[in-house]
N, C-alpha and C positions, 0 to 999 in steps of 0.2 A: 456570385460568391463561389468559393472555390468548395468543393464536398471534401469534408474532412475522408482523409486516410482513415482503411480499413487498419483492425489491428495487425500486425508485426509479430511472425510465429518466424523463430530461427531454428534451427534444423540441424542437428548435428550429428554427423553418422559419415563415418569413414568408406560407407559403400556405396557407390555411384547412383550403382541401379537401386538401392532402398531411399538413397534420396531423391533420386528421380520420382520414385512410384510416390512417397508420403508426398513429398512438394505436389503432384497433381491433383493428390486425394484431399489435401490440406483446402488447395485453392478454388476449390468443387463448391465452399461451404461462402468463398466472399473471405476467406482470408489470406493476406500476403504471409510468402515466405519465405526466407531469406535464410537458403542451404550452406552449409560449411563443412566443409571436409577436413580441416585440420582443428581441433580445438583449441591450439595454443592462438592462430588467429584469431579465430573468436573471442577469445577472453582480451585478447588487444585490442580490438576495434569496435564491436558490434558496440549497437548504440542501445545505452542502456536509459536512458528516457524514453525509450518508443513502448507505447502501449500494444499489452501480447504477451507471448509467453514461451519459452524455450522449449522445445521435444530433444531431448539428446538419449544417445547409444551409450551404453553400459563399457562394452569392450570396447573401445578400442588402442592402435599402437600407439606407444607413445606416451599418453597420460589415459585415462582411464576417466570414463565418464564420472565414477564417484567423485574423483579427484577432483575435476571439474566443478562440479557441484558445492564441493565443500569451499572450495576459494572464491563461487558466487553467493554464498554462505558470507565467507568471512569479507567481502568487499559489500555486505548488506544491499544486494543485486534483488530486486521486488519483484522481479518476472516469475509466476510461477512458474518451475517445471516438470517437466512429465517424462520420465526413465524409461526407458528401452532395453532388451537386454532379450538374447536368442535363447541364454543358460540361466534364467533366473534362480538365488537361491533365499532359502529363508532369509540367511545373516546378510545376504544384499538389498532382500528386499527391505527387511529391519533398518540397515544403516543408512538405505535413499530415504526414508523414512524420516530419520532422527534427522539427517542432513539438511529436512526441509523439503524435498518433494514433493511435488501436491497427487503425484499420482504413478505407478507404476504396473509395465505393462511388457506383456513380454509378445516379441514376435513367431509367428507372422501375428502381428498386432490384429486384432479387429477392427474393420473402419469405421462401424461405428461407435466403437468403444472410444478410438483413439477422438474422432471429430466430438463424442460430447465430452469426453475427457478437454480436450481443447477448449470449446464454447465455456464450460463451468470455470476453468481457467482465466479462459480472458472476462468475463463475467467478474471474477472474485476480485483481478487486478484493478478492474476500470472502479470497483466501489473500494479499493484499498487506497489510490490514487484519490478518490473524492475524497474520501475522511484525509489523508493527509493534509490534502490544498487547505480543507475546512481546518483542520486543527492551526495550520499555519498563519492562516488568516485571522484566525481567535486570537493568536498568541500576538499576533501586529498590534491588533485593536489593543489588547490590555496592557500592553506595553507602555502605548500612548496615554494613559491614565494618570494623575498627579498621587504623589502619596496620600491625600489627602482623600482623593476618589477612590483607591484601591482602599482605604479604612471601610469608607459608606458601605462600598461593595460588599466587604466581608459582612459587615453588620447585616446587610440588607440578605445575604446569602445564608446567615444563622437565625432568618427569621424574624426580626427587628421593625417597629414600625419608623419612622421618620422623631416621631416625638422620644421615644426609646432611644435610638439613634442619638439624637441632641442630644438627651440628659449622657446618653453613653462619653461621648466627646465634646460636650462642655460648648455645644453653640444651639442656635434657635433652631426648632422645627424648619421655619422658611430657610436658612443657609442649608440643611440636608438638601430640602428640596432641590436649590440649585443645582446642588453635585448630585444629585438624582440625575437630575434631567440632564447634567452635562456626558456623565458616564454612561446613558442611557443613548444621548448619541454617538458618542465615541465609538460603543460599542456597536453600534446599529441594531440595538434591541429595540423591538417595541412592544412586548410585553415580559411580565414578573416571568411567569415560567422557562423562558426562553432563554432569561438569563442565568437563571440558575440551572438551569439543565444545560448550558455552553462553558457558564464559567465559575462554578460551584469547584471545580477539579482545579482549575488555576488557583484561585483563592485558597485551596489546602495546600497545594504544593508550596505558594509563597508563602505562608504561615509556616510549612515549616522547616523552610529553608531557613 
């Protein structure tokens, strides 16, 4: 089998030599890095499913790292990043901040600063990446449900025994059963808490939509 790819740190800084020195220092730790010198590139191509995390520079010509930032902001881009910047100030460090930065650092950075700066980064991504897939795959399953299974659901989720249930919706303890056990597989639950702690938040959302 093939060893999955190390994480994907892209790198942005309009100075040769500072991308030279971080891309060696980066690559020290077992992670890939993928340098840019122009950011308006970058925001064109770089591939935004790779697990990792963006390091970008503050100044530079052209567009300006803020800049940058705020349009991976508005294009909901999940890589955390980490700001750069030679002249850091309060009201910049404030706005990488509000922008969504996960971390700001001014140079000559510290290598250690920056590499666990990086690791807590790509740490935070890869478990932001898990709850998404997880939430994605919740939301297939209950899709898959008949109106009739999402009723039980609810019931079963406000606490409800099966006989409660019945009298609720006007049929026999044994028909819940079945739709117990059908949503029970649908879901791929195999116990009470698990469903309710997965799909207690769906069943409010559909109530009140």
């Amino acid at each position: 089998m093939t060893a999955p790819l190390s994480p994907l740190i892209h790198l942005i800084d309009d100075d040769e030599a500072v991308r030279n020195s971080l891309a060696l220092l980066i690559s020290t730790v077992g992670l890939r890095v993928q340098p840019w010198a122009d950011p308006q590139t970058f925001l064109q191509t770089f591939d935004r499913e790779s697990i990792g995390a963006i390091v970008l520079d503050v100044r530079m010509p052209g567009i300006s790292g803020l800049t940058v930032l705020d349009t991976l902001k508005e294009q909901k881009v999940d890589q955390p990043v980490i700001m750069l910047t030679g002249h850091g100030t309060i009201d910049m460090c404030r706005r990488a901040f509000k922008s969504g930065a996960a971390e700001f650092l001014e140079k000559p950075v510290d290598d250690e600063r920056l590499l666990e700066a990086l690791q807590t980064a790509v740490r935070q991504h890869v478990q932001s990446r898990q709850r998404n897939q997880a939430d994605r795959v919740t939301r297939q399953r209950y899709a898959q449900l008949s109106e009739r299974e999402r009723e039980v659901l609810g019931l079963i989720v406000s606490g409800l025994t099966n006989k409660e249930i019945g009298r609720a919706l006007n049929v026999s303890p044994r028909t819940i059963e079945t739709h117990r056990a059908n949503l029970f597989a649908k879901l791929e639950i195999d116990a009470l808490a698990q469903l309710v702690r997965q799909y207690a938040a769906l069943v409010d959302e559909d109530t009140a939509a």
